[in-house]
ZAVO-666049 format. One line per 4 residues: their letters; for each residue x, y, z of N, C-alpha, C. Coordinates in Angstrom, 3 decimals. Layout:
BEGIN
a> X:Y:Z:X:Y:Z:X:Y:Z  ...
! end
This chain:
BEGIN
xxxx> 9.002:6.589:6.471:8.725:5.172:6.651:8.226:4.595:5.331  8.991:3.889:4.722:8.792:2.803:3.148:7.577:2.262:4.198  6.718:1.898:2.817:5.907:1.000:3.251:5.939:-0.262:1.915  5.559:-1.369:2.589:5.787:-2.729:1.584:4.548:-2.452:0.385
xxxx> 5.086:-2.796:-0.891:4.527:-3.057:-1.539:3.237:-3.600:-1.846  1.513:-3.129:-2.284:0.440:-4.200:-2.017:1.273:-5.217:-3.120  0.328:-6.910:-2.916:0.845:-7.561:-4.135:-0.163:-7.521:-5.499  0.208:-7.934:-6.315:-0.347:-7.961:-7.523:-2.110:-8.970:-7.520
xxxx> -2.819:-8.656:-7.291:-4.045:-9.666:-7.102:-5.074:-9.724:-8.364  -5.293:-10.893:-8.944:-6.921:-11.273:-9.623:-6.635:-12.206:-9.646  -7.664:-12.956:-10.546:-8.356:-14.473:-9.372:-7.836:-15.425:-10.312  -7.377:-14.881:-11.549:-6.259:-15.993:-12.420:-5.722:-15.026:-13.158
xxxx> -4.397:-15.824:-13.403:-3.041:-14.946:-14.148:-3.751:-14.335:-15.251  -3.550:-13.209:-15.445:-3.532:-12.208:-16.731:-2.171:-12.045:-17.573  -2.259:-13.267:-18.991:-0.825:-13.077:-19.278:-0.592:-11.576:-20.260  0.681:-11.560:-21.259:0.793:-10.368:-21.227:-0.219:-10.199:-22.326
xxxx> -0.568:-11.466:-23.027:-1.572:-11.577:-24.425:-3.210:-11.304:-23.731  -3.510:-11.685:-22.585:-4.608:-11.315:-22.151:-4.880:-9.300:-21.740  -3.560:-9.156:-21.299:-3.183:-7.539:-20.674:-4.055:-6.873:-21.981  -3.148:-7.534:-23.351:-3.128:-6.610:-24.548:-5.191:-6.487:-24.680
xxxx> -5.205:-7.673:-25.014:-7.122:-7.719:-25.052:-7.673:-7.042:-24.229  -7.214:-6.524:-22.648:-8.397:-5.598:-21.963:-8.028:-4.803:-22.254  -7.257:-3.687:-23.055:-7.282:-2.912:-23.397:-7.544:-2.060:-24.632  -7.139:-3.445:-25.280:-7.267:-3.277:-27.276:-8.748:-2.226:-27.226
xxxx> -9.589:-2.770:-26.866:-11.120:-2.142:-27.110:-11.134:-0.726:-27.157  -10.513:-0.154:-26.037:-10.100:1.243:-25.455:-9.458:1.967:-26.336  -8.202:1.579:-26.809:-7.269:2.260:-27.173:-8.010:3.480:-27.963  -8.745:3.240:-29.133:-8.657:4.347:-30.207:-9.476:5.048:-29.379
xxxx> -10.230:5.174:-27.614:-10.835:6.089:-27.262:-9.946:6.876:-26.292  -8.899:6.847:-26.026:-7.790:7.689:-25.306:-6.910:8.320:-26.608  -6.602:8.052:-27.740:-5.896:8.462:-28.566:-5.354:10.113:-28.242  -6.277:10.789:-27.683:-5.816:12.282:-27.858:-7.242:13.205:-26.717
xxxx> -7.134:13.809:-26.326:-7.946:14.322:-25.486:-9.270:15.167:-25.922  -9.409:14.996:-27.087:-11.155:15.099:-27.941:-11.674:13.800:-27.622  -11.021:12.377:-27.918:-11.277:11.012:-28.210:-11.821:10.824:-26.959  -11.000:11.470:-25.314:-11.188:10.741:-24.236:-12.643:11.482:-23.851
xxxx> -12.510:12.617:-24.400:-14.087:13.619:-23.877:-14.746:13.282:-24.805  -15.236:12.851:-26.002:-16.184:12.615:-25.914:-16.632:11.141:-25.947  -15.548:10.216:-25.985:-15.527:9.117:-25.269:-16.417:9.352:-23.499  -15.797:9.979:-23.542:-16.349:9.943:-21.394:-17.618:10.573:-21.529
xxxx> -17.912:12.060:-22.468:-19.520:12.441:-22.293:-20.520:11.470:-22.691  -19.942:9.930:-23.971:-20.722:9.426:-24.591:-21.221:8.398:-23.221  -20.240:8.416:-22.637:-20.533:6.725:-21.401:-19.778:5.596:-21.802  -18.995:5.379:-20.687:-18.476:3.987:-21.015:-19.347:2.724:-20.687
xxxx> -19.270:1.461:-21.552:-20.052:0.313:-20.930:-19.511:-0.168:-19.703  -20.605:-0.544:-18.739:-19.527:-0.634:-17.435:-18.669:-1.625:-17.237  -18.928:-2.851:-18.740:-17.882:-3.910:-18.584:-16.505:-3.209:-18.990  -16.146:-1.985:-19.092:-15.177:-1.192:-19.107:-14.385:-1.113:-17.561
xxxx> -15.021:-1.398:-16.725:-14.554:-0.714:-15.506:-14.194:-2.415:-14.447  -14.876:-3.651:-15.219:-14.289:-4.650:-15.038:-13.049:-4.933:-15.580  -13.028:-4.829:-16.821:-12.046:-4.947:-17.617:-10.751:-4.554:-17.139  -11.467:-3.081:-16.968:-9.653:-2.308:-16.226:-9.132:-3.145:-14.502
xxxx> -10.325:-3.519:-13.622:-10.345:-4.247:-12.435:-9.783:-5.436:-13.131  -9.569:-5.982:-14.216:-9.118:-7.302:-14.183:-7.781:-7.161:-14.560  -7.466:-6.180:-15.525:-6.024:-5.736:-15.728:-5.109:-5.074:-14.956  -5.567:-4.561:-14.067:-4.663:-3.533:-12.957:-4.830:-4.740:-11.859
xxxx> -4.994:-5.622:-11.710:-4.611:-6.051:-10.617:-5.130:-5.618:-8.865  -6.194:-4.286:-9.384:-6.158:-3.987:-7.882:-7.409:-4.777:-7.436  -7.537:-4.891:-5.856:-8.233:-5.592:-5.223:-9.579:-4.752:-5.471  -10.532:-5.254:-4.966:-12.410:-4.871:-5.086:-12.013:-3.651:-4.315
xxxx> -11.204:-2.863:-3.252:-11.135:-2.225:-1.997:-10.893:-1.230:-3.296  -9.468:-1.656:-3.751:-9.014:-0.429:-4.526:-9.138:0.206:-5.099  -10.037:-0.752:-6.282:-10.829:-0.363:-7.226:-11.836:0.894:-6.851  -12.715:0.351:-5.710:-13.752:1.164:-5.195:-12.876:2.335:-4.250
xxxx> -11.584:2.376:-4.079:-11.320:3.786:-3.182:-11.051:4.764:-4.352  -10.498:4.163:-5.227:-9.522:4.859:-6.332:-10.979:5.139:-7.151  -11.348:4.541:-7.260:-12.857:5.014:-8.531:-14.328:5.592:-8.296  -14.137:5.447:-6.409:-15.642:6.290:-5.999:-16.619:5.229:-6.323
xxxx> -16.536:4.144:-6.410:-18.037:3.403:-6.908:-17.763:2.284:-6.340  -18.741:1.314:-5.989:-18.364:-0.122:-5.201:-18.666:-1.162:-7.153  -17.943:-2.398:-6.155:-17.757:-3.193:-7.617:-19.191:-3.730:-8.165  -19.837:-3.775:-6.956:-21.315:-4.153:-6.528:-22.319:-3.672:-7.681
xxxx> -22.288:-2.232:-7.719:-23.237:-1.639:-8.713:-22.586:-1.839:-10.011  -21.140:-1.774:-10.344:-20.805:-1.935:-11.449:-21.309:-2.946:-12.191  -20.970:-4.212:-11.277:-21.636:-5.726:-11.817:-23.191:-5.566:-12.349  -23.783:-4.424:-11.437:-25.395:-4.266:-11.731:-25.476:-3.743:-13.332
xxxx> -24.694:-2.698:-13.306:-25.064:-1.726:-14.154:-24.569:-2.671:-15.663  -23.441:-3.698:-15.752:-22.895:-4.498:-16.045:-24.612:-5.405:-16.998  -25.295:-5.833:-16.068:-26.237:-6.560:-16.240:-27.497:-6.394:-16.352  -27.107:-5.061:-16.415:-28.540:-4.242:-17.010:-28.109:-3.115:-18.344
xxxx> -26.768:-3.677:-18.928:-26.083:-2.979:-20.238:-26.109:-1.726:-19.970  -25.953:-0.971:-19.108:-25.767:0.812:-18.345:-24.516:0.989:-19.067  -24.576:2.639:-19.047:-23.370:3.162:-19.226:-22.926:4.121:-17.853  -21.744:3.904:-17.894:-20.918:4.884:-16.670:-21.041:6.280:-17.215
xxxx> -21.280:6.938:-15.507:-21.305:8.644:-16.395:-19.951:9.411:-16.964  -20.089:9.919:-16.754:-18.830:10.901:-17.671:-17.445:11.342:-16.938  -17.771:11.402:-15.541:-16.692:11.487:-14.404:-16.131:9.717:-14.380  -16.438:8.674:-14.619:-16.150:7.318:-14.285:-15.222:7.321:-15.854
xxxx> -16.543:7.819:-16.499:-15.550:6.862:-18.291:-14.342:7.483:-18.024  -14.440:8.894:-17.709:-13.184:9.637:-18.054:-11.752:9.293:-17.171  -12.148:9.139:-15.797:-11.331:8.581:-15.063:-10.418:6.434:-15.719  -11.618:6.031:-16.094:-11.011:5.080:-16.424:-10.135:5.165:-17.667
xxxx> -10.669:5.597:-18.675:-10.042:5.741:-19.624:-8.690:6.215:-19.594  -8.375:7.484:-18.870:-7.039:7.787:-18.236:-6.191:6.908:-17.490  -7.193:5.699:-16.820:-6.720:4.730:-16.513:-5.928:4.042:-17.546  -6.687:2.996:-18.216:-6.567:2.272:-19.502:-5.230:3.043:-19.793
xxxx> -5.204:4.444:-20.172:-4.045:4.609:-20.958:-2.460:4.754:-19.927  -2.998:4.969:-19.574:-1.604:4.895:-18.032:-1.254:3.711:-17.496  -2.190:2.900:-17.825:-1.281:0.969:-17.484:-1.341:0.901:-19.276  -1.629:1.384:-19.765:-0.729:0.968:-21.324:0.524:1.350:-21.473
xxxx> 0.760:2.271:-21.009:1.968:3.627:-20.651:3.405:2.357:-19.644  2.538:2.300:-18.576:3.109:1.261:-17.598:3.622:0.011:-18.098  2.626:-0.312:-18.432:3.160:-2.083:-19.250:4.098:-1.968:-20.310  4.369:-0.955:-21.052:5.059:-0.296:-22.159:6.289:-0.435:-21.271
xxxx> 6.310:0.138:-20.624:7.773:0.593:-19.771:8.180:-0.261:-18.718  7.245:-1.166:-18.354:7.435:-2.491:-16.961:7.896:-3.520:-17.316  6.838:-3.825:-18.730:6.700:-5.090:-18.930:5.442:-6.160:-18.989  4.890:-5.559:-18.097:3.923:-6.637:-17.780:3.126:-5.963:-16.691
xxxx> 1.749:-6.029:-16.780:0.674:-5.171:-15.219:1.015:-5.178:-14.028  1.829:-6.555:-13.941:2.006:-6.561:-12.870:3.037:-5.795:-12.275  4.163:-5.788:-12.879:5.451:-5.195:-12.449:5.499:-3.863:-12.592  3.823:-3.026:-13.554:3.607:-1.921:-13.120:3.106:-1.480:-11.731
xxxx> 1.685:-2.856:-11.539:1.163:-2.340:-10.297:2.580:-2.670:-9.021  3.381:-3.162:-9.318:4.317:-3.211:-7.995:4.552:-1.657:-7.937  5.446:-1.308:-9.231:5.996:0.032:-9.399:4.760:0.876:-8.520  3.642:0.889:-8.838:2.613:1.664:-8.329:2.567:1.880:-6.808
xxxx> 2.975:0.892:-6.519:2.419:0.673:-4.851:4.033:0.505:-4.503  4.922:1.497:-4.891:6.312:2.000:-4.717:6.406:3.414:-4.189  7.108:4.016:-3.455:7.267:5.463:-3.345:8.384:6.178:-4.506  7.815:6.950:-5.086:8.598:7.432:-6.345:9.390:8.516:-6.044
xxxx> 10.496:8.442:-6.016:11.328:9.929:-5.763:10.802:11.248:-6.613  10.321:10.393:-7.921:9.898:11.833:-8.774:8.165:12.701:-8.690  8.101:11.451:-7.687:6.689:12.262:-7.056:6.572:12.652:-5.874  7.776:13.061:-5.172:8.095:13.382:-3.713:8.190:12.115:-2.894
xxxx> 8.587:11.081:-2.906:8.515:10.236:-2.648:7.175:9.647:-2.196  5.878:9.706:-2.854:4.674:9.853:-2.561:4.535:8.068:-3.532  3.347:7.369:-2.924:2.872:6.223:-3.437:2.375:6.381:-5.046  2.438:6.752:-5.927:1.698:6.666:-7.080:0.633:6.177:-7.203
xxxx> 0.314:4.655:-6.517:-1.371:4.286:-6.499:-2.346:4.986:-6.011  -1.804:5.553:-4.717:-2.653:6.571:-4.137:-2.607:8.097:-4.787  -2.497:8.634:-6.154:-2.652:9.789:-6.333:-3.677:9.334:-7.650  -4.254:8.539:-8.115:-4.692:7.782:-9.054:-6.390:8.103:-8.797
xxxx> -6.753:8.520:-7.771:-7.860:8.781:-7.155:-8.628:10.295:-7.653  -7.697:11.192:-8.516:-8.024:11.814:-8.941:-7.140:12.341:-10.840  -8.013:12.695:-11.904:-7.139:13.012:-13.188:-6.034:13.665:-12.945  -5.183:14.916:-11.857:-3.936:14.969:-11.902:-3.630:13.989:-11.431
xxxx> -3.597:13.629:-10.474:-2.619:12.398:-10.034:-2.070:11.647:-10.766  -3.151:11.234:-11.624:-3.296:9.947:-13.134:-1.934:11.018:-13.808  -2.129:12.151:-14.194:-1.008:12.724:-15.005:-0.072:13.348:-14.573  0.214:12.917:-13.046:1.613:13.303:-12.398:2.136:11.715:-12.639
xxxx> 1.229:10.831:-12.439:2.015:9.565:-12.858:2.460:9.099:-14.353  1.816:9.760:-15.145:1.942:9.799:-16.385:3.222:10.463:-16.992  3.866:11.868:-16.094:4.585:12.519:-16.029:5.300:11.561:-15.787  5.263:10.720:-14.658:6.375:10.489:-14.258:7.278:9.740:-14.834
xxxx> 6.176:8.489:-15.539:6.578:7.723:-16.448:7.298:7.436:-17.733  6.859:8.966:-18.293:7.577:9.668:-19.466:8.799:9.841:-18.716  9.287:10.211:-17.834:10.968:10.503:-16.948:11.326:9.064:-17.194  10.653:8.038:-16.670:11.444:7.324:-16.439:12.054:6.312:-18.160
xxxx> 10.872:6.615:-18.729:11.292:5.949:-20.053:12.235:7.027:-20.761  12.686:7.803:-20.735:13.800:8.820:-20.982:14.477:8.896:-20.218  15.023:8.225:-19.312:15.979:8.093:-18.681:16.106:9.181:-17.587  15.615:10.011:-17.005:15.373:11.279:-16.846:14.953:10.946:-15.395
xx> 15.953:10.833:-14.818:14.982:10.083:-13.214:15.482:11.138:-11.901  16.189:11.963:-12.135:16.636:13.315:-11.330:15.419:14.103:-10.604
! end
């Protein structure tokens, strides 16, 4: 049973020049997997974890199923200049680089998060948003993505 697509949601358009800015900050801390660890042992600021909520498009629900944390404390931790622990940076950051990955190959966040909330033949026909909830998942989708930008969709 396909199930419909969620739609693309935040509370005003993210064009593709805005996409590039929530991520610019990030980039040189995913570069290579020293960058993302000790990026993630150092702590991310938690306006990191808005940032990515404003670029992915997913709803407050999603955010908080897929990331273990409600948006609630983030905003706190947000406003009391906190850093996220080391399981959050690291997860987001893998984030960040997997809708860079996406938008690379979509086009645009949005037409990744559709792709996302698609059943992928190359992931058993399994949802991709929902495996995002944990670092393989993030790099079975990552996998997957590399297939599809190589043409490689078997």
């Amino acid at each position: 049973m396909a199930s419909t697509p969620k739609p693309y949601k935040t509370k005003a358009k993210v064009s593709v020049v805005a996409e590039a800015a929530l991520i610019a900050p990030y980039q040189s801390l995913y570069t290579n997997s020293i960058s993302v660890l000790t990026s993630a042992k150092n702590g991310l600021s938690a306006k990191a974890a808005l940032d990515f909520l404003s670029l992915s498009g997913f709803t407050r629900e999603e955010f908080q199923d897929t990331f273990k944390t409600n948006v609630k404390t983030i905003e706190n931790y947000v406003s009391n200049a906190s850093k996220l622990d080391a399981s959050l940076s690291e997860k987001l950051l893998k984030s960040f680089s997997l809708f860079e990955k996406g938008i690379e190959i979509f086009g645009t966040a949005k037409a990744f998060h559709l792709w996302l909330n698609t059943p992928s033949y190359g992931l058993g026909n399994q949802i991709p948003f929902e495996l995002m909830d944990t670092i393989t998942g993030i790099s079975l989708i990552e996998e997957e993505l590399i297939r599809i930008e190589y043409g490689d969709l078997a």
